[in-house]
C-alpha positions in Angstrom: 0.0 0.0 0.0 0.9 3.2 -0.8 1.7 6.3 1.4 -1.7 7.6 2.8 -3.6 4.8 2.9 -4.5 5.2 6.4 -6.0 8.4 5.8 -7.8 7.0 3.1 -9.1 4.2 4.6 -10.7 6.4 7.6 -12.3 9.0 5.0 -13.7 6.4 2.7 -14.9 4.8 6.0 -16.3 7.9 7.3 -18.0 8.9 3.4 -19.3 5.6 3.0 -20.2 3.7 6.0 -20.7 6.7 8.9 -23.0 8.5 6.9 -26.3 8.2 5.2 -25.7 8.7 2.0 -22.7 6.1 1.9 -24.6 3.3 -0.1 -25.1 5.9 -2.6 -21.8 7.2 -2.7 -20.0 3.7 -2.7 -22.2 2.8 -5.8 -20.9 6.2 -7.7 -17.6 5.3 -6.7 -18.3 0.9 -8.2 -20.1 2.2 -11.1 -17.6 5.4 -12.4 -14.4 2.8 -11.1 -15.6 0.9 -14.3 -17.1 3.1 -16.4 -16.6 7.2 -16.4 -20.1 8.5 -16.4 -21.7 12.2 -16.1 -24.1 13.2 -13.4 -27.1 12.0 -15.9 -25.8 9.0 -17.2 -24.8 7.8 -13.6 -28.5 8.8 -12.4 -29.8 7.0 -14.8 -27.3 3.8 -14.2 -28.3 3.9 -10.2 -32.0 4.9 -11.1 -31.2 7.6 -8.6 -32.6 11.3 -8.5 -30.5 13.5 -10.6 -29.9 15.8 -7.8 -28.9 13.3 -5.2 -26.4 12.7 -8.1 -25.1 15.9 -8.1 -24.9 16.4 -4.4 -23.1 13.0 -3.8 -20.8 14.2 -7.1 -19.9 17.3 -5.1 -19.2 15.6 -1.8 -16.6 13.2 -3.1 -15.3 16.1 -5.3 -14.8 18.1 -2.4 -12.8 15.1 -0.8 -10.7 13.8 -3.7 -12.6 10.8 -4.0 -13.6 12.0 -7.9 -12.3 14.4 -10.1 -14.4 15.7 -13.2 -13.6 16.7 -17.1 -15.6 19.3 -19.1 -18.2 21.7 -17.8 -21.5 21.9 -16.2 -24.0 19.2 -17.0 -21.6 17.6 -19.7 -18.5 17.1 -17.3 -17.9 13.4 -17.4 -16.5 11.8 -13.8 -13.5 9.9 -13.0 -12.0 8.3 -10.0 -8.6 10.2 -9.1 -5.6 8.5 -9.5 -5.0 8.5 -5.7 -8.4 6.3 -5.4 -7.5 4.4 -8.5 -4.1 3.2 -6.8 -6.2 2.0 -3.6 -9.2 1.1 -5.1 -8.7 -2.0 -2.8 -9.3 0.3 -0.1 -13.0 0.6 -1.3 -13.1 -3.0 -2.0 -12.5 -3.8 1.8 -14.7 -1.2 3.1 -17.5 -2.6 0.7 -16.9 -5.8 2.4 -17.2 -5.6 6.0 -20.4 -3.3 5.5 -22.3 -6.2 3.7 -21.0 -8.4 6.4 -23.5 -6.5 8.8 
């Protein structure tokens, strides 16, 4: 694991599991890890309310979760390559959740 991890693995905790939007925001995270999607398309893919959408968008934005390319409605959504190095992180999260 890379430097940081740690950190990592407490925000991702804290994003996904210690608050309530968490299953929404680790399916953004599964679904634009495979596929880089804009705020519609990934509404759509979730069948989740456009705006939800772009509030969960903002809050992993704000924590370096996701990054975006382009502008307004058309910016498309990636994973940053911090998350991409430890997407394992996410993995192991994801798990002990759905062990609950």
């Amino acid at each position: 694991m890379t430097v940081g991890v740690r950190p990592l693995k407490y925000l991702l905790g804290w994003l996904i599991a210690g608050t309530r939007g968490g299953v929404t925001r680790s399916e953004i995270i599964k679904t634009i890890h495979d596929t880089p999607l804009n705020a519609n398309q990934l509404a759509t893919s979730l069948k989740v309310d456009y705006k939800t959408v772009r509030y969960h968008l903002e809050v992993l934005e704000k924590n370096h979760i996701v990054t975006s390319v382009g502008e307004k409605y058309g910016a498309t959504y990636f994973l940053t390559q911090s998350m991409e190095d430890n997407y394992s992180v996410v993995e192991e999260i994801l798990k002990k959740i759905w062990k609950k």
